[in-house]
Structure formats: structure tokens, C-alpha cells
C-alpha positions as CSV (number, residue, x, y, z in Angstrom):
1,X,194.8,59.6,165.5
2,X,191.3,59.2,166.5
3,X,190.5,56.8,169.1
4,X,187.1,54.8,169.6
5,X,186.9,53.1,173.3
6,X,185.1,49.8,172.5
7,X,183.7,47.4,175.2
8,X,180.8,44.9,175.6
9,X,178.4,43.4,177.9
10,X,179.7,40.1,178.8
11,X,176.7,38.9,181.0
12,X,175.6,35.5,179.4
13,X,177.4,35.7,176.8
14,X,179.4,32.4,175.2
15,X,182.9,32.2,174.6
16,X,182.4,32.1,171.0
17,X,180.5,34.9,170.4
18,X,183.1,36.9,172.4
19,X,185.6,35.6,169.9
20,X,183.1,37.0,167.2
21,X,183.5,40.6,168.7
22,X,187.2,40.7,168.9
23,X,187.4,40.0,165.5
24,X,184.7,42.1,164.4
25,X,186.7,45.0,165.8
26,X,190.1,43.7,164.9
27,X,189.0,43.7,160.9
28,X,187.6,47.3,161.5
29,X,190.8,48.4,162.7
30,X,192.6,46.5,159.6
31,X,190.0,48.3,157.6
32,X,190.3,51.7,158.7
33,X,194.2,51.2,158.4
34,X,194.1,49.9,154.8
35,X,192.2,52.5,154.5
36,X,194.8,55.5,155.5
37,X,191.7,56.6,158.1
38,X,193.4,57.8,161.6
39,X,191.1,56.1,163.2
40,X,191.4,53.1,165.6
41,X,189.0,51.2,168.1
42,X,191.0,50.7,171.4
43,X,189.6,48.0,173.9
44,X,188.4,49.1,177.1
45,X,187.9,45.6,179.3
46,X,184.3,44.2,179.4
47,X,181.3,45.7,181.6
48,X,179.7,43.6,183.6
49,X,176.0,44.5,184.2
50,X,173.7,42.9,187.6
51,X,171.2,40.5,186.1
52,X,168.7,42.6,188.4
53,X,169.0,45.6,185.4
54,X,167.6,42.8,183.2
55,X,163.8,43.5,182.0
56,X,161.5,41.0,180.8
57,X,158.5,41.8,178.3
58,X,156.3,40.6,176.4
59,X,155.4,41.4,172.7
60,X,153.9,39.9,169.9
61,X,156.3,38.3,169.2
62,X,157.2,36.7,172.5
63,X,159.2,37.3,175.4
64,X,162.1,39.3,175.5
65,X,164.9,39.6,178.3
66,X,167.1,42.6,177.5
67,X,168.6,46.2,179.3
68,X,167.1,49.4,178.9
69,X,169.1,51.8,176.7
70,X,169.0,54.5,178.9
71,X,171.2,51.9,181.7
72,X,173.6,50.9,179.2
73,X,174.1,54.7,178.0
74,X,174.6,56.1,181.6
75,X,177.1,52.8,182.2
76,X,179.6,53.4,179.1
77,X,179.5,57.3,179.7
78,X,180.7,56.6,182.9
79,X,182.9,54.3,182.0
80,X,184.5,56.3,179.5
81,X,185.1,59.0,181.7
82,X,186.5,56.4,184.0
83,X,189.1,55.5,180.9
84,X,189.6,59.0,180.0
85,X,190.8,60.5,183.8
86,X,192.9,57.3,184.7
87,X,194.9,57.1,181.4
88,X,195.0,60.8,180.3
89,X,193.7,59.9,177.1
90,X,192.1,62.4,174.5
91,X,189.4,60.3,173.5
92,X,185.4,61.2,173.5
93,X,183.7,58.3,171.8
94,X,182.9,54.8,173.3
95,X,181.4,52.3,171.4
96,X,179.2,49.6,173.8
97,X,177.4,46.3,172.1
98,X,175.3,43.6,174.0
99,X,173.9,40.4,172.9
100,X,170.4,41.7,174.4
101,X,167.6,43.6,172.3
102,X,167.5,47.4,173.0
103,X,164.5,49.2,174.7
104,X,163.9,52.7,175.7
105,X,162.2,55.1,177.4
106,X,162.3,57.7,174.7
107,X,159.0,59.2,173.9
108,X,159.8,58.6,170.4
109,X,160.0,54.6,170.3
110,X,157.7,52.6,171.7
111,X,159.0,50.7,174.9
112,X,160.3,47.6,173.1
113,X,161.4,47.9,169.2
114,X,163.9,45.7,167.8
115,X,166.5,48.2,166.8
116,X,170.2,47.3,166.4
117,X,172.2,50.8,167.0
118,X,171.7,53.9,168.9
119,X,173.5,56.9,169.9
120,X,173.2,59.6,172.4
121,X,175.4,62.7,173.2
122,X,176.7,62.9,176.6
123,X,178.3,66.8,177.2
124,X,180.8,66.6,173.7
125,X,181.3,62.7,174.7
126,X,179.3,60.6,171.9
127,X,178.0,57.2,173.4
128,X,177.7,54.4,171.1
129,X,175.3,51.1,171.8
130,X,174.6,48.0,169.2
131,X,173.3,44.7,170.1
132,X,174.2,42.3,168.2
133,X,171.0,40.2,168.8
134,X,168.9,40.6,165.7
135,X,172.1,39.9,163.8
136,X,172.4,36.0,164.8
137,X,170.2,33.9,162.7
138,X,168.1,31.0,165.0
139,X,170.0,28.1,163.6
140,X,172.9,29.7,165.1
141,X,171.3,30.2,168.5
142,X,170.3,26.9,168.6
143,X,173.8,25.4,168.1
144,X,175.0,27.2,170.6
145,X,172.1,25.9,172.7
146,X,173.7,22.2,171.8
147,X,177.0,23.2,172.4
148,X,176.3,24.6,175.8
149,X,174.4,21.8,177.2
150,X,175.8,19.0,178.8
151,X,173.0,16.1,177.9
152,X,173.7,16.2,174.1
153,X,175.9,13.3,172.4
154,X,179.0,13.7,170.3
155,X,177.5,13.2,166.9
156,X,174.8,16.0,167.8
157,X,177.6,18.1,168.9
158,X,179.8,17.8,165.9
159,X,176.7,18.4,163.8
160,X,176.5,21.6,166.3
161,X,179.9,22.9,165.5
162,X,179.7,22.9,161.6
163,X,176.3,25.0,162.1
164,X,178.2,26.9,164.0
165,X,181.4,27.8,162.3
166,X,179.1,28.3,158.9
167,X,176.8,31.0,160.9
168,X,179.6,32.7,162.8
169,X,181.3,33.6,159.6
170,X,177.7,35.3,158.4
171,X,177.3,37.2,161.7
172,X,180.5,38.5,161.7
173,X,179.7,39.9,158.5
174,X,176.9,41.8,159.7
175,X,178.4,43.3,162.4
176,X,181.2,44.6,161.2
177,X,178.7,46.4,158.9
178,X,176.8,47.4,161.4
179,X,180.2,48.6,163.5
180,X,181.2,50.6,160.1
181,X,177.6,52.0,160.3
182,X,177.1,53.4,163.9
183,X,181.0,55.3,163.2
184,X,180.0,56.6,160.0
185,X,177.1,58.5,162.4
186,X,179.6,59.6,165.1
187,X,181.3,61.2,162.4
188,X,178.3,63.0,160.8
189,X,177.0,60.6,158.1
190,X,173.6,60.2,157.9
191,X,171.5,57.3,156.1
192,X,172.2,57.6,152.1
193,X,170.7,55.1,148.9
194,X,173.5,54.0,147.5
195,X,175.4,50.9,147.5
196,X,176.6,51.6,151.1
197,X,177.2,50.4,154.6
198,X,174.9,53.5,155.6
199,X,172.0,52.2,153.4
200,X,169.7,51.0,156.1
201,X,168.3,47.4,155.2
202,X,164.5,46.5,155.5
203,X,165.5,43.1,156.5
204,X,168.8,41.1,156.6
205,X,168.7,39.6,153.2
206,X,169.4,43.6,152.1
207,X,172.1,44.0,155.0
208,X,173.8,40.8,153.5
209,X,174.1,42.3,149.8
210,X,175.4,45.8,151.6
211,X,179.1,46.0,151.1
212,X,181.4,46.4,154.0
213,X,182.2,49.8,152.9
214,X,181.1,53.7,151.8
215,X,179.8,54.6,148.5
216,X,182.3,57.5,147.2
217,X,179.6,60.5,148.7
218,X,179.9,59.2,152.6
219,X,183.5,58.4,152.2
220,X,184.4,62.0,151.1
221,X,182.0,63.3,154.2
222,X,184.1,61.0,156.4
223,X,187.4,61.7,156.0
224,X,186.6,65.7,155.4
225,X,184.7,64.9,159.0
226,X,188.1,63.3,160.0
227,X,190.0,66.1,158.9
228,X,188.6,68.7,160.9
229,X,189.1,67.1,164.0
């Protein structure tokens, strides 16, 4: 069996959006076992992170708080290490998300893009990071705004709730494909056309339409990458 250590941010994130994750990875796990894969995520407890690694910049499109990848990358390879030595476990993936955008460094993005996944190779340990950010849709931000705040009235509230519970069910949709997506590239698959969690979308209306799922070419690649662990 293949293990995946999976943990997440939990700096200023709400309680129901950490419900969201658990399940997200719970169905992956259902999926890869309906799906005879030997492979499992296995929970490693939440990272905190000091609000003094938070940036803030400004783009065109307004003003972004968020981590830089390259502290989020250096934070799970530790921690996986961490996981690794203390339980004696043979296990050299970790798989990090964040509710904040992703920026880097790298001389091949510019400072500030509004990527979801990204992955970086840490001496045979692969290193995982998704934020989940430009997966949530503004009406659901909002609700959460309402539900958070202690000046709004019952009725705006309730209202609050069914926005929520019809926007969580659409964002946990998206990241679970975007979960199946970032392991299909620890394993070797790269970006294909077909009907196919690995089809990258232009914008979410095409992520919505992807199944949660690989076409018959990046399945085969998969398992044969599975196999020859």
C-alpha cells in the first residue's frame, strides 16, 4: 500500500470548510479503494503557520493575503520527515492545501498567479500544495461572511446556511478533482485532452463538466506507475 500524508493550513479557516476537506479526502480514499488502487491518504494533524509568513499584494485584480509557496513547501517537507522518523513509516509523499492563493519566487511565474496546485521534489520526497481558494465561488464566501458575524439576524442567517450547504456540495466537487489531479502527477501523469480529471480547465465551468476520474490512457499509466513501486 501506498501512503499519501495529507494535512492543511488551518490559520483562518472556518469550521465548515474543514469539514469540506475531511470529506474531500475521505471520498478519495473510498475512490481509490473502489477502485482496487493501493493507495490511501493518511492524516497527518493540521499545520499551523504565524500570521507574520502572510504577504499582502496587490494586483489587478485587488488585494491578495496569501503564503509564499516556497514557505509552505519547506513547512510540509519538514513535516513529513517529522512523520516519517517518529512513526517509522515508509512513506515519501505529502499532500498540503490552504485556503490562501499561491505565490512564488520561481523565475518562471510571475510573483502572484492564481494557480491552484504545485509540486516540488524534495531529495526522493514529492511535496504536494493546493489551495483551495480559487475553487469557492463568492456567494459562498459571503455566506460564510454572514454566518461568521455576530450582527446579522436569524432570517439572514438561515438564508446564509442554504447558500451554504448548496455551494459546499459544488466545492467539494472541485476539489476532490483537483486532489485526484495533483496524485495523478506524483505518479507520473501529465496533462492529457480527454474526458479526464487531468484535462486542465480554462475556467471552472470546464472543471465542473470534468469527471471525477481518468480517461482509460491515464488510468493504465497509473496503476502501471503503481505497480512498479
Amino acid at each position: 500500500m501506498e501512503f499519501i500524508g495529507f494535512t492543511y493550513v488551518t490559520n483562518f479557516l472556518s469550521g465548515e470548510l474543514e469539514r469540506v476537506l475531511f470529506e474531500v479526502f475521505d471520498e478519495a480514499n473510498r475512490l481509490f479503494r473502489d477502485w482496487g488502487l493501493p493507495l490511501r491518504f493518511l492524516y497527518l494533524d493540521a499545520m499551523t503557520l504565524e500570521p507574520g509568513y502572510l504577504i499582502t499584494i496587490r494586483t489587478p485584480e485587488g488585494t491578495f493575503k496569501l503564503y509564499p509557496l516556497e514557505v509552505l513547501i519547506d513547512f510540509l517537507d519538514y513535516r513529513l520527515k517529522v512523520e516519517v522518523e517518529r512513526n517509522d513509516l515508509r512513506m515519501n509523499k505529502i499532500f498540503g492545501i490552504t485556503n490562501f492563493p499561491l505565490a512564488s519566487r520561481s523565475r518562471y511565474f510571475d510573483f502572484y498567479e492564481s494557480f491552484l496546485g504545485f509540486q516540488a521534489e524534495r531529495l526522493g520526497r514529492r511535496i504536494m500544495v493546493l489551495s483551495m481558494k480559487p475553487f469557492e465561488s463568492e456567494a459562498l464566501r459571503m455566506a460564510l461572511r454572514v454566518l461568521e458575524s455576530p450582527h446579522e439576524d436569524e432570517m439572514t442567517k438561515r438564508l446564509a446556511r442554504m447558500v451554504v450547504k448548496r455551494e459546499v456540495s459544488l466545492l467539494k466537487s472541485r476539489l476532490l478533482k483537483g486532489v485526484l489531479h495533483e496524485v495523478g502527477h506524483a505518479f507520473g501523469l501529465t496533462h492529457c485532452n480527454n474526458s479526464c480529471v487531468m484535462n486542465p480547465p480554462r475556467n471552472l465551468a470546464e472543471w465542473d463538466s470534468r469527471p471525477p476520474g481518468y480517461c482509460r490512457l491515464c488510468w493504465e499509466k497509473l496503476v502501471a506507475a503503481l505497480d512498479n513501486l
